[in-house]
Biopython code that builds the backbone (N, CA, C, O; Angstrom):
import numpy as np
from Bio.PDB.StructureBuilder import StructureBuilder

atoms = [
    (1, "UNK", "N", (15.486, -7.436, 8.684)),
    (1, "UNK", "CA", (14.280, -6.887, 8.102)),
    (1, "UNK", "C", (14.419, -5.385, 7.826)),
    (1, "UNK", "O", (14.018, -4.795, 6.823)),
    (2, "UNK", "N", (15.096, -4.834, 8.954)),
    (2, "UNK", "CA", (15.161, -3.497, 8.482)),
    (2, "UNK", "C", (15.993, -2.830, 7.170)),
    (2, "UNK", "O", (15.655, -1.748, 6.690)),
    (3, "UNK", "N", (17.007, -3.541, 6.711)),
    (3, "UNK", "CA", (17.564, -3.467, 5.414)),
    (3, "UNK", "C", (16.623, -3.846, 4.142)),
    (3, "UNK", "O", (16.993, -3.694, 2.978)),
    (4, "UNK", "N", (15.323, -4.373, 4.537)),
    (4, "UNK", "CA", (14.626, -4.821, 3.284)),
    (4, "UNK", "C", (13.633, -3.893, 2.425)),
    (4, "UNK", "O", (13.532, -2.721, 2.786)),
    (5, "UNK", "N", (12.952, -4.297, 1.403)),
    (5, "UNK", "CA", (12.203, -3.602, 1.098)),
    (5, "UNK", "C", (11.138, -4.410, 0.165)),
    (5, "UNK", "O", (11.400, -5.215, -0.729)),
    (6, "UNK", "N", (9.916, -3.988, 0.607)),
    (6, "UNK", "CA", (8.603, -4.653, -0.128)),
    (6, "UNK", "C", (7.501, -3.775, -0.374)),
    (6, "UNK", "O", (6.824, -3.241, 0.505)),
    (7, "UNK", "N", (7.286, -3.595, -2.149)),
    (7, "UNK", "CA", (6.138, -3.159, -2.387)),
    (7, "UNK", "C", (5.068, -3.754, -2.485)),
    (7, "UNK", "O", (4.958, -4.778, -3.160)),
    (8, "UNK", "N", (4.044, -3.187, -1.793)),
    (8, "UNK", "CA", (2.483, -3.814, -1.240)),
    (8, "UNK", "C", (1.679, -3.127, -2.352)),
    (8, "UNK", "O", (1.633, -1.915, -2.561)),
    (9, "UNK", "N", (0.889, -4.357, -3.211)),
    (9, "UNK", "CA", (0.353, -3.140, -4.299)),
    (9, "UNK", "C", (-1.071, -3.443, -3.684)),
    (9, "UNK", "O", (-1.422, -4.617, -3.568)),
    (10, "UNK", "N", (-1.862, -2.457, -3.305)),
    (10, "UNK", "CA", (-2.900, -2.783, -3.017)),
    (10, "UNK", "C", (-3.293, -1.986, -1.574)),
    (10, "UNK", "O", (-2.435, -2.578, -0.919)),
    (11, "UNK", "N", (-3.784, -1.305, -0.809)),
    (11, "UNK", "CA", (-4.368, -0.803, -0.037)),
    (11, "UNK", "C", (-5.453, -1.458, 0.889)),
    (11, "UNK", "O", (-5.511, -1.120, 2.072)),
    (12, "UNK", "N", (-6.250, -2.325, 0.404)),
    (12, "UNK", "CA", (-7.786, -2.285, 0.393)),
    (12, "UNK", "C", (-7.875, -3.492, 1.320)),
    (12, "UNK", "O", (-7.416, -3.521, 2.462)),
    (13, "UNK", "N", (-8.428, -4.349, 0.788)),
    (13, "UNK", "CA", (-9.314, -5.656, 2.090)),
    (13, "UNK", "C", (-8.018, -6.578, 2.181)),
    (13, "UNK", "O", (-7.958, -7.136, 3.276)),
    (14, "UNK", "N", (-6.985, -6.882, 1.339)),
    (14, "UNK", "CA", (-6.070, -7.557, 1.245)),
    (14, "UNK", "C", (-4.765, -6.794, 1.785)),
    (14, "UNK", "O", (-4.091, -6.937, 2.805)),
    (15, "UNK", "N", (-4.689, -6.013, 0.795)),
    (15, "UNK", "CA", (-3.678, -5.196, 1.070)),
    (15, "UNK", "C", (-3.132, -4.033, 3.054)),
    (15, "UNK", "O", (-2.200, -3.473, 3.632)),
    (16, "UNK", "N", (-4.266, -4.312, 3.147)),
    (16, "UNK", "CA", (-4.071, -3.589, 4.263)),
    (16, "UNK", "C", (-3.745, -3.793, 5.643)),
    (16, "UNK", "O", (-3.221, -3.024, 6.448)),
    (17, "UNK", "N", (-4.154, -4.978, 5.770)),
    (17, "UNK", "CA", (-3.627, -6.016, 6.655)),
    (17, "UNK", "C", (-2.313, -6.716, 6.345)),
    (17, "UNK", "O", (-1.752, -7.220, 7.317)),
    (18, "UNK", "N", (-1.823, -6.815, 5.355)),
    (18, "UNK", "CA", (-0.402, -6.975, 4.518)),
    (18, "UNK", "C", (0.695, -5.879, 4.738)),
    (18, "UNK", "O", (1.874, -5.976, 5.078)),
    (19, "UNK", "N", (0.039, -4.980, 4.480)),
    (19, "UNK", "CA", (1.099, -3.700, 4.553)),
    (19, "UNK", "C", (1.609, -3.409, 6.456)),
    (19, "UNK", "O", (2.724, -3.203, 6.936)),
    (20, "UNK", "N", (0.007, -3.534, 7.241)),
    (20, "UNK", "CA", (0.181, -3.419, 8.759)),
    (20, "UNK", "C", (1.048, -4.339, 9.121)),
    (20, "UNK", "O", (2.035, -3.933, 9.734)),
    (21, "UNK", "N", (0.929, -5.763, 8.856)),
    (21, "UNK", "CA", (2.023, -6.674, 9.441)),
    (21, "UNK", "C", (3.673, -6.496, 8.965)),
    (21, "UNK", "O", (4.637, -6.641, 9.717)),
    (22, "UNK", "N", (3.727, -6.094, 7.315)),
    (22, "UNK", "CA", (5.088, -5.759, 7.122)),
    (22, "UNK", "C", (5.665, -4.559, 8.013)),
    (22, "UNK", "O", (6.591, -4.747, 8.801)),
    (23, "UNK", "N", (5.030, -3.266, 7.828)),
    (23, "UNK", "CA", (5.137, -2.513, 9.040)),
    (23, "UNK", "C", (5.762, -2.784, 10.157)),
    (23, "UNK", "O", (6.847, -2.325, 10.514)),
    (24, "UNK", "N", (4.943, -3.686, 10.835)),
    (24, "UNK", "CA", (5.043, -3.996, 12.600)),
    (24, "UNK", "C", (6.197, -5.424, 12.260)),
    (24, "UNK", "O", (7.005, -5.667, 13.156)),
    (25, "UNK", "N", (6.217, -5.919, 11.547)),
    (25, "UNK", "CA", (7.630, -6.812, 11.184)),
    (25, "UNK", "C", (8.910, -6.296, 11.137)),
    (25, "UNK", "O", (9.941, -6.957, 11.258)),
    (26, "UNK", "N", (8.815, -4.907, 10.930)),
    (26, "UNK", "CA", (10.327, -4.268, 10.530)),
    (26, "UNK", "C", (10.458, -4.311, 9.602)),
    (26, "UNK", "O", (11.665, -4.152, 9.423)),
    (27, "UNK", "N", (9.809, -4.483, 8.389)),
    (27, "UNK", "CA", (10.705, -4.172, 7.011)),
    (27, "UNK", "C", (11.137, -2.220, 6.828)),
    (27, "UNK", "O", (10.268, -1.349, 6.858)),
    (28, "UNK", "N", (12.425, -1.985, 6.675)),
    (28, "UNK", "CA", (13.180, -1.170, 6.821)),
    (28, "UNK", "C", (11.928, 0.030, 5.207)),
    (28, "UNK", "O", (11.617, 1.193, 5.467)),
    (29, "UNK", "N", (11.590, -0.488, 4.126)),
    (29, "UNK", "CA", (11.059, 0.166, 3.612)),
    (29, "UNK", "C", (9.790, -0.134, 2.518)),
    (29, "UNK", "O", (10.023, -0.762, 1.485)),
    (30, "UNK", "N", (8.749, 0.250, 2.760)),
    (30, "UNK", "CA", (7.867, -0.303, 2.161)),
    (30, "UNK", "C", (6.913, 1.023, 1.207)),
    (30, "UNK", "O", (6.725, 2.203, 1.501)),
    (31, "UNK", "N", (6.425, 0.155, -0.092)),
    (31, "UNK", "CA", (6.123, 0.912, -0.579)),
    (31, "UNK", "C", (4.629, 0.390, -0.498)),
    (31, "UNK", "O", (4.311, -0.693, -0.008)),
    (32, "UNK", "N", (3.696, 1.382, -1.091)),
    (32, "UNK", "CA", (2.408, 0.850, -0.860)),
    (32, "UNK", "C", (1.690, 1.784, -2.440)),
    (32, "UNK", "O", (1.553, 2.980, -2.698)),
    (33, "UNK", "N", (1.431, 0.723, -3.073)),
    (33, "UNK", "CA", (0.265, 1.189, -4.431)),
    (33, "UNK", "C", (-1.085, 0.959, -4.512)),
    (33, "UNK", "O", (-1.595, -0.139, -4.292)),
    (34, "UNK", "N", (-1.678, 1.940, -4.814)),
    (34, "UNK", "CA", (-2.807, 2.083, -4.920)),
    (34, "UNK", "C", (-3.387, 3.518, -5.577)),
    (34, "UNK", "O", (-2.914, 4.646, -5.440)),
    (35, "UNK", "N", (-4.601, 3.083, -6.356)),
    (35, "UNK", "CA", (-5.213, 4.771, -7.193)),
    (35, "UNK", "C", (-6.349, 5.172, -6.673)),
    (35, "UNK", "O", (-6.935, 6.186, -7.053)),
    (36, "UNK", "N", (-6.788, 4.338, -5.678)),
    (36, "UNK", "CA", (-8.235, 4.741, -5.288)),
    (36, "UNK", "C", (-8.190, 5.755, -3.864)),
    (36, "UNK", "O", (-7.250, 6.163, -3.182)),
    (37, "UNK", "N", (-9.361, 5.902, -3.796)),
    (37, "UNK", "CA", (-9.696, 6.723, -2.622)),
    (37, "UNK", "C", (-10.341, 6.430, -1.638)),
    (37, "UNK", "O", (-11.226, 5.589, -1.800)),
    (38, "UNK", "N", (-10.195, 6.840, -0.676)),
    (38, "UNK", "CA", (-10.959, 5.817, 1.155)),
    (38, "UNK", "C", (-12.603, 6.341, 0.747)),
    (38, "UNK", "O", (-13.013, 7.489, 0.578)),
    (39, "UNK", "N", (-13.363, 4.998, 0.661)),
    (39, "UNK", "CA", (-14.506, 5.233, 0.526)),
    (39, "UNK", "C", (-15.329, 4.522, 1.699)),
    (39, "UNK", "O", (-14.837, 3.477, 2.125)),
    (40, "UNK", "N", (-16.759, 5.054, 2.380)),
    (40, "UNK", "CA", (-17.091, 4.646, 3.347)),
    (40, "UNK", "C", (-17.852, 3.429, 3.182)),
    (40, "UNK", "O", (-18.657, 3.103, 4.054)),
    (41, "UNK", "N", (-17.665, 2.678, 2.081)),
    (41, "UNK", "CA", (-18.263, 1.428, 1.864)),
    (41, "UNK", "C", (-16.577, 0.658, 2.247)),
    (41, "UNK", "O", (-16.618, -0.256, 3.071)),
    (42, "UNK", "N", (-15.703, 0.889, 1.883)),
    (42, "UNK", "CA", (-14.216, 0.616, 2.260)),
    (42, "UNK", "C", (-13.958, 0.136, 3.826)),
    (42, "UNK", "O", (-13.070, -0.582, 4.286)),
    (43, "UNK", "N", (-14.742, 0.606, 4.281)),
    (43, "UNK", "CA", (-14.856, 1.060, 5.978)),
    (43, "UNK", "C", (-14.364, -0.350, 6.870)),
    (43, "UNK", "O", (-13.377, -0.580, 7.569)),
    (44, "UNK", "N", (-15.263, -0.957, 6.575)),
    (44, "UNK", "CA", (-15.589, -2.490, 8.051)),
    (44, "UNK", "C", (-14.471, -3.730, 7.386)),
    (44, "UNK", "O", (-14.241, -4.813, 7.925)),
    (45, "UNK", "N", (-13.856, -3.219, 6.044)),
    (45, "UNK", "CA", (-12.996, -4.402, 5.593)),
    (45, "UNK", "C", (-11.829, -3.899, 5.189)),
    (45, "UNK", "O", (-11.150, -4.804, 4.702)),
    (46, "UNK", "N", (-11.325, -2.940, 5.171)),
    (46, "UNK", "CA", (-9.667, -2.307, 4.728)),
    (46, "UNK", "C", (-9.463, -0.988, 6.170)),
    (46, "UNK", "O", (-9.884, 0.162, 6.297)),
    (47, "UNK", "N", (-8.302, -2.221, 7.370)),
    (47, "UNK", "CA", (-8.200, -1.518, 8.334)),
    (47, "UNK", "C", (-7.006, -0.557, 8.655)),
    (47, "UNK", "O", (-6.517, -0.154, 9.710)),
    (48, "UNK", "N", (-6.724, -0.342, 7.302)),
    (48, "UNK", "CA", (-5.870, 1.404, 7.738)),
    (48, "UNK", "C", (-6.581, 2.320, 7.305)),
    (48, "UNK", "O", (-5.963, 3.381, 7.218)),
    (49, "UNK", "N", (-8.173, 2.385, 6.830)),
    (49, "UNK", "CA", (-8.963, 3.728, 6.674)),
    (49, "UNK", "C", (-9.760, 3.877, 7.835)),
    (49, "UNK", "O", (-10.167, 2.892, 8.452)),
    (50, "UNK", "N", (-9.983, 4.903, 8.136)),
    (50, "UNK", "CA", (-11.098, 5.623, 9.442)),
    (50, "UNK", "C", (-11.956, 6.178, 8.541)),
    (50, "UNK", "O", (-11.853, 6.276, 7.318)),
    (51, "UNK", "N", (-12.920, 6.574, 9.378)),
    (51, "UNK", "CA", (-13.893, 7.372, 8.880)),
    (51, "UNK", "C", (-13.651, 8.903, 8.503)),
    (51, "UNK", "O", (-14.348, 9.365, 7.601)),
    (52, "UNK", "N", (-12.547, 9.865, 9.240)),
    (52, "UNK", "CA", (-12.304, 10.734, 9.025)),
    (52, "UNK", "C", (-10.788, 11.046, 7.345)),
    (52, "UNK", "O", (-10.337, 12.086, 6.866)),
    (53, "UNK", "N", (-10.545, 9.683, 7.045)),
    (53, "UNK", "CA", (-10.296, 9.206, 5.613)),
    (53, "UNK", "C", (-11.032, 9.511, 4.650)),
    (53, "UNK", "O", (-10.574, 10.200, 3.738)),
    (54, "UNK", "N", (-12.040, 9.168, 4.638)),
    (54, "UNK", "CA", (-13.098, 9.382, 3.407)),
    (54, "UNK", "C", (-13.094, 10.346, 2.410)),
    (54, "UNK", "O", (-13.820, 11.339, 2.439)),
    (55, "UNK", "N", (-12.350, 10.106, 1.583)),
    (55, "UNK", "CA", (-12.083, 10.967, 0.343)),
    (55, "UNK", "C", (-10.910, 11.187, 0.141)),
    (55, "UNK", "O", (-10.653, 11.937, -0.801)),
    (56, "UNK", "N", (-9.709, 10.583, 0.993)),
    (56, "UNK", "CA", (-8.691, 10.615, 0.530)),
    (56, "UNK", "C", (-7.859, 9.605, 0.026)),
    (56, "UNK", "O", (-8.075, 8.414, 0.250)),
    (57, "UNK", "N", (-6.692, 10.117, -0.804)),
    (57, "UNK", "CA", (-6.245, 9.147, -1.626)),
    (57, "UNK", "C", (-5.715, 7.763, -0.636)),
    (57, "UNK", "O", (-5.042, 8.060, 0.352)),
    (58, "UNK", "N", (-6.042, 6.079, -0.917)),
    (58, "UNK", "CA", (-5.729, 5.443, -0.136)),
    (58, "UNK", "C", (-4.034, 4.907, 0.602)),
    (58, "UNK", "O", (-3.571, 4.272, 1.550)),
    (59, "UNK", "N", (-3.567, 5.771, -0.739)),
    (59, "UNK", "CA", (-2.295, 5.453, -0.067)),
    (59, "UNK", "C", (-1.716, 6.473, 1.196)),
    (59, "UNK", "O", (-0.940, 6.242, 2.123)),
    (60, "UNK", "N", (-2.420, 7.634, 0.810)),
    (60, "UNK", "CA", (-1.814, 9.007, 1.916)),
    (60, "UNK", "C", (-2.441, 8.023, 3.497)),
    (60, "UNK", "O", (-1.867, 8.017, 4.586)),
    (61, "UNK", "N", (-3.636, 7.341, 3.172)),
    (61, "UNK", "CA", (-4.141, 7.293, 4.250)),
    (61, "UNK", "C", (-3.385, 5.857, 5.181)),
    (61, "UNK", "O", (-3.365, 5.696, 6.402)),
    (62, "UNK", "N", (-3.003, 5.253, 4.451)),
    (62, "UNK", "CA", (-2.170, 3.966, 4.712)),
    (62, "UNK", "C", (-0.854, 4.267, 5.262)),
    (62, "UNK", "O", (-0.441, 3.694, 6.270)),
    (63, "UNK", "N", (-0.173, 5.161, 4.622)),
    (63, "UNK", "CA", (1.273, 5.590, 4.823)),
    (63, "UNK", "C", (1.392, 6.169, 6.361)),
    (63, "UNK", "O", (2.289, 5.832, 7.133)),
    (64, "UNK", "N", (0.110, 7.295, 6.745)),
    (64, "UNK", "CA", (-0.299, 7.564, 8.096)),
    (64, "UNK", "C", (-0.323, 7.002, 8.989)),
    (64, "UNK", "O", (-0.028, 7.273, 10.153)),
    (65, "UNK", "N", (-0.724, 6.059, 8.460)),
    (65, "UNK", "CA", (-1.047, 4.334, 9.701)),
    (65, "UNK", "C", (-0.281, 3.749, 9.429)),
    (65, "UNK", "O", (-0.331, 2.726, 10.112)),
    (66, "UNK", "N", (0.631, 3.730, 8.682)),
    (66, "UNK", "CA", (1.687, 2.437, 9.053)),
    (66, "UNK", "C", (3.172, 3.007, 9.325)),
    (66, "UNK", "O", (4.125, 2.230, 9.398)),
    (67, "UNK", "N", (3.341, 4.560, 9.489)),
    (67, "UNK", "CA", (4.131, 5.194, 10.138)),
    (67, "UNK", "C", (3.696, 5.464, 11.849)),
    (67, "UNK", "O", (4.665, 5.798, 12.531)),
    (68, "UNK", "N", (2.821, 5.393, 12.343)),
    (68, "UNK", "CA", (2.219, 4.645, 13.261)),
    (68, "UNK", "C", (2.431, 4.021, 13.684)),
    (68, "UNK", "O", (2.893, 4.283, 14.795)),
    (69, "UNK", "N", (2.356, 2.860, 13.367)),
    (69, "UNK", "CA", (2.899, 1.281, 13.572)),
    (69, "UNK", "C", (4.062, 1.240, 13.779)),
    (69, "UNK", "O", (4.355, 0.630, 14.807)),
    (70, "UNK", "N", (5.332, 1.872, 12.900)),
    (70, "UNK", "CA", (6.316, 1.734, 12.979)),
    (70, "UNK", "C", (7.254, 2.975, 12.333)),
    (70, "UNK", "O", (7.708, 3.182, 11.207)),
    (71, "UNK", "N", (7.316, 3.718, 13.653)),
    (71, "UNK", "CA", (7.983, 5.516, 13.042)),
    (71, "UNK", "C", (9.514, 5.002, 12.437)),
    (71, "UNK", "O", (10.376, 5.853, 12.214)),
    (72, "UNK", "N", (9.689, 4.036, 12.273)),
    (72, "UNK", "CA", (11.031, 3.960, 11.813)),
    (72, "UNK", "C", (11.371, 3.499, 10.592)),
    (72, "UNK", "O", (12.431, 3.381, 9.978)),
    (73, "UNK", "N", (9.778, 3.170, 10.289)),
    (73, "UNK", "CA", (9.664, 2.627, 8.649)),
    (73, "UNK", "C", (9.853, 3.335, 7.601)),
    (73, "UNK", "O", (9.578, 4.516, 7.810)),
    (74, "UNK", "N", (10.305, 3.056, 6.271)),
    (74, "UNK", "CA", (10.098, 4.168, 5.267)),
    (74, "UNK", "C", (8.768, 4.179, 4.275)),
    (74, "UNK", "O", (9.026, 3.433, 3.330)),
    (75, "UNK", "N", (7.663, 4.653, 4.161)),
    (75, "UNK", "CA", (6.955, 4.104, 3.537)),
    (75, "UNK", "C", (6.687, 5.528, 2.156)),
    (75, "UNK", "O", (6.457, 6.733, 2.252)),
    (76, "UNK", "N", (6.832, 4.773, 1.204)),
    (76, "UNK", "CA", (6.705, 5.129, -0.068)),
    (76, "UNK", "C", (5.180, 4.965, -0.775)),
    (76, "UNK", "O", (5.112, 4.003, -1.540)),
    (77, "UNK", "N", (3.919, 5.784, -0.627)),
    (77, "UNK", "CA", (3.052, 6.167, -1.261)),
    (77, "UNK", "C", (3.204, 5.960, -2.499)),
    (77, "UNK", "O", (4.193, 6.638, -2.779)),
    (78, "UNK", "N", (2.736, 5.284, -3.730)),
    (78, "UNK", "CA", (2.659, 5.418, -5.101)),
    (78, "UNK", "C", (1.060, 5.389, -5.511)),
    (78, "UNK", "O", (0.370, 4.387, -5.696)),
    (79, "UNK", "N", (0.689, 6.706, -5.595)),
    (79, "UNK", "CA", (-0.550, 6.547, -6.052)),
    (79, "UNK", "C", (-1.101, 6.894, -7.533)),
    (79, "UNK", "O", (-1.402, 7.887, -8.196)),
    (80, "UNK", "N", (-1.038, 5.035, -7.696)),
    (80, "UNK", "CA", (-1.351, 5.343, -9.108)),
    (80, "UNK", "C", (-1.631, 3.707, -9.406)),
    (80, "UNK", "O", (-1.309, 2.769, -8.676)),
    (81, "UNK", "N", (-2.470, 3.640, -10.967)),
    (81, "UNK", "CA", (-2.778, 1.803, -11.202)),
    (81, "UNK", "C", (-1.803, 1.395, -11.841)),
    (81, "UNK", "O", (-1.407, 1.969, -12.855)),
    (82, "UNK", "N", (-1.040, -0.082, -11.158)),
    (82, "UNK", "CA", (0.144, -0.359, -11.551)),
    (82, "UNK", "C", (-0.216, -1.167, -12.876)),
    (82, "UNK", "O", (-0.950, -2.146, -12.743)),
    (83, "UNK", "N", (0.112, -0.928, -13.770)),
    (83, "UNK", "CA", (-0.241, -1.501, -15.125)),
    (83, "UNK", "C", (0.987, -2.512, -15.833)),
    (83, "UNK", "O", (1.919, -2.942, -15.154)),
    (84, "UNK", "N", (0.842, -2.790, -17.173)),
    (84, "UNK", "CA", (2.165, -3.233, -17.892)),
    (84, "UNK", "C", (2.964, -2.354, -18.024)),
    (84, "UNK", "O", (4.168, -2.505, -18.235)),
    (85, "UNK", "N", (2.277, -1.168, -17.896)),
    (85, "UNK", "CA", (3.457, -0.095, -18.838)),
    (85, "UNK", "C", (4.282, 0.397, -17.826)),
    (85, "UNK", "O", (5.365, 0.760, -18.287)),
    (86, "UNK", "N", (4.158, 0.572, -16.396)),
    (86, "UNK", "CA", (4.707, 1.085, -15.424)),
    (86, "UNK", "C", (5.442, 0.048, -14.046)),
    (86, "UNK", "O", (6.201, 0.413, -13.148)),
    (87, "UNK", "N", (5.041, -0.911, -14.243)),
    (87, "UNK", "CA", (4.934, -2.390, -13.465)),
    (87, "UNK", "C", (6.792, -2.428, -13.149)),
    (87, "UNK", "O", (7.218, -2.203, -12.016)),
    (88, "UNK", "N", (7.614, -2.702, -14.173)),
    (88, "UNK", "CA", (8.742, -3.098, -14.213)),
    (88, "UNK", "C", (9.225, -1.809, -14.050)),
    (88, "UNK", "O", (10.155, -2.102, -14.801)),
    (89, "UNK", "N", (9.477, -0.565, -13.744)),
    (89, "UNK", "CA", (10.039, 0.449, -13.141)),
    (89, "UNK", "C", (9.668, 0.720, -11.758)),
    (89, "UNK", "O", (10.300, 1.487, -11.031)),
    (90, "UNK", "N", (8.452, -0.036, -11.356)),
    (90, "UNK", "CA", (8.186, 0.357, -10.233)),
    (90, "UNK", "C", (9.009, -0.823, -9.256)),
    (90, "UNK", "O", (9.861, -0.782, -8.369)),
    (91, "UNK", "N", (8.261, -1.837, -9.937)),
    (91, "UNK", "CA", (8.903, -3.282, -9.265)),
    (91, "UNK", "C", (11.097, -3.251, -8.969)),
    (91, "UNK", "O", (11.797, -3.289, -7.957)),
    (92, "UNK", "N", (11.233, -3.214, -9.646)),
    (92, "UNK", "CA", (12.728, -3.273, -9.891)),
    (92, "UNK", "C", (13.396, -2.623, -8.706)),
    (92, "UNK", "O", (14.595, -2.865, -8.561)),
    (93, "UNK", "N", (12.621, -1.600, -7.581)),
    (93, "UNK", "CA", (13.107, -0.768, -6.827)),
    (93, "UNK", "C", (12.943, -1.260, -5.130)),
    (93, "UNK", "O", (13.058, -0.851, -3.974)),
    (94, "UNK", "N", (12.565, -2.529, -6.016)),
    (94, "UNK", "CA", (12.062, -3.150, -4.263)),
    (94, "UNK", "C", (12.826, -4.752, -4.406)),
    (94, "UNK", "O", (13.119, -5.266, -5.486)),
    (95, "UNK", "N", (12.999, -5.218, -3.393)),
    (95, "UNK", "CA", (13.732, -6.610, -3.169)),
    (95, "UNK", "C", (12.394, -7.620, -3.388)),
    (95, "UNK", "O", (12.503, -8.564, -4.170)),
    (96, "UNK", "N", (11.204, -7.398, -2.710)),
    (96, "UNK", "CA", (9.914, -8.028, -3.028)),
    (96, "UNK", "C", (8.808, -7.357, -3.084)),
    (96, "UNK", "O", (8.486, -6.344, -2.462)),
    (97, "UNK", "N", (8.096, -8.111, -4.047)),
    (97, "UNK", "CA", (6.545, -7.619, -4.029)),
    (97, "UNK", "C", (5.152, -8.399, -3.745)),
    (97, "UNK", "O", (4.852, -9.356, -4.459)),
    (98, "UNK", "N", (4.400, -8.021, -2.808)),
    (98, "UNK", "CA", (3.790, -8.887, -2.496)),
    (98, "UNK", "C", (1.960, -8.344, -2.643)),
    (98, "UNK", "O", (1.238, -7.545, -2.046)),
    (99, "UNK", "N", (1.824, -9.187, -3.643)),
    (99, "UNK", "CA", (0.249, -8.734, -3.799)),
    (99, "UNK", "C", (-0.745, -8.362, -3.258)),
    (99, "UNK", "O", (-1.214, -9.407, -2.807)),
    (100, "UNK", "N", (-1.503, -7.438, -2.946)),
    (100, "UNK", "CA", (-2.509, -7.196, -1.568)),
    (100, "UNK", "C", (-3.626, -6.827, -2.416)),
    (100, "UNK", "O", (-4.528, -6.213, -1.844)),
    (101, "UNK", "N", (-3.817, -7.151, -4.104)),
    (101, "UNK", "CA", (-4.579, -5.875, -4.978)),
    (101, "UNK", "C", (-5.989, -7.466, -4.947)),
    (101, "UNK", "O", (-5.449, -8.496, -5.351)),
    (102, "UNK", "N", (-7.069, -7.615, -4.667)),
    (102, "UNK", "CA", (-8.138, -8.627, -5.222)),
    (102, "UNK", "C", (-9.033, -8.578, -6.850)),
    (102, "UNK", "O", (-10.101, -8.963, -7.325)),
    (103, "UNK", "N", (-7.751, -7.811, -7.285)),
    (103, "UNK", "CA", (-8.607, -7.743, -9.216)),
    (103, "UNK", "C", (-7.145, -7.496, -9.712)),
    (103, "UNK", "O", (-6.135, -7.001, -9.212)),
    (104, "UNK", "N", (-7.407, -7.947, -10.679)),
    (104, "UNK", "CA", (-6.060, -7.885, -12.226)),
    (104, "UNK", "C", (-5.679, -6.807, -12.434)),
    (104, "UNK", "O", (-6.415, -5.982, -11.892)),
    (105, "UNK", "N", (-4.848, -6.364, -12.980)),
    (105, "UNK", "CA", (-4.047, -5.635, -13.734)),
    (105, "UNK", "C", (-4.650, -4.822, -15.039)),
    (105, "UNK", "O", (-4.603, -5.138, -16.227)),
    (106, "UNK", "N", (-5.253, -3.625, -14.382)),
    (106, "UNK", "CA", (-5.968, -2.735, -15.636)),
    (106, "UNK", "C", (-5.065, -2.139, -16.753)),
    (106, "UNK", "O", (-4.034, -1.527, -16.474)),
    (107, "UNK", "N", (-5.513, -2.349, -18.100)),
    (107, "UNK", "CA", (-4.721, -2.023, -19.208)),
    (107, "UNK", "C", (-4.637, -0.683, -19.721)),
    (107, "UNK", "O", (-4.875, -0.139, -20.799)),
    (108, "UNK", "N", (-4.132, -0.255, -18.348)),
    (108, "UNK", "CA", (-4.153, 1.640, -18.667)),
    (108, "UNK", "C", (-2.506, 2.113, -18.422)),
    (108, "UNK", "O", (-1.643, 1.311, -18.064)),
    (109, "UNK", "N", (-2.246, 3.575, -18.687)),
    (109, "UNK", "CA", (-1.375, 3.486, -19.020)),
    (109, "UNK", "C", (-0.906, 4.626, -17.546)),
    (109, "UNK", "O", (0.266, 4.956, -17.370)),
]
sb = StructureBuilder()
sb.init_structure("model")
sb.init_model(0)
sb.init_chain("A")
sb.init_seg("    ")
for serial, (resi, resn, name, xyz) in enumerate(atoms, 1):
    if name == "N":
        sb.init_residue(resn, " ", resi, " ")
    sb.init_atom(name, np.array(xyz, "f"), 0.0, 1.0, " ", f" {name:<3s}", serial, name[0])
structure = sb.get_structure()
């Protein structure tokens, strides 16, 4: 596991509990996407934000907590919406990707 690598696109109610278990699994490097920001409606259902989060970008706040979990992990922040146009440069850099996002693929660039 520690030779592997999986980008988690997604932060939030899915994603975050996804990213904690890859973490505490040993995957050697994980990336984590997301464009949004820790909001306190976010709170009681996406458990790598705290309350003292609130307003920051969700990946800074994820990467915190899941270096935490596992100081030996590499975790790669990409904060930004993974689209068509950016999807296959991002993807290509990881062995797997595993969905954590609960809405589609916005057509931005």
């Amino acid at each position: 596991m520690k030779n592997s690598s999986v980008l988690c696109i997604g932060t939030g109610g899915l994603g975050s509990p996804l990213a904690t278990y890859l973490a505490a699994a040993g995957v050697g490097r994980l990336g984590v996407v997301d464009f949004d920001k820790v909001d306190y409606s976010n709170l009681q259902r996406q458990i790598l934000h705290h309350t003292f989060d609130v307003g920051r970008p969700k990946v800074e706040s994820a990467a915190e907590k899941l270096k935490a979990i596992n100081p030996d992990i590499e975790v790669e922040p990409h904060n930004l919406s993974l689209s068509r146009y950016n999807a296959l440069d991002l993807i290509e850099r990881y062995d797997v990707v595993a969905d954590g996002q609960t809405t589609s693929l916005p057509d931005t660039s």
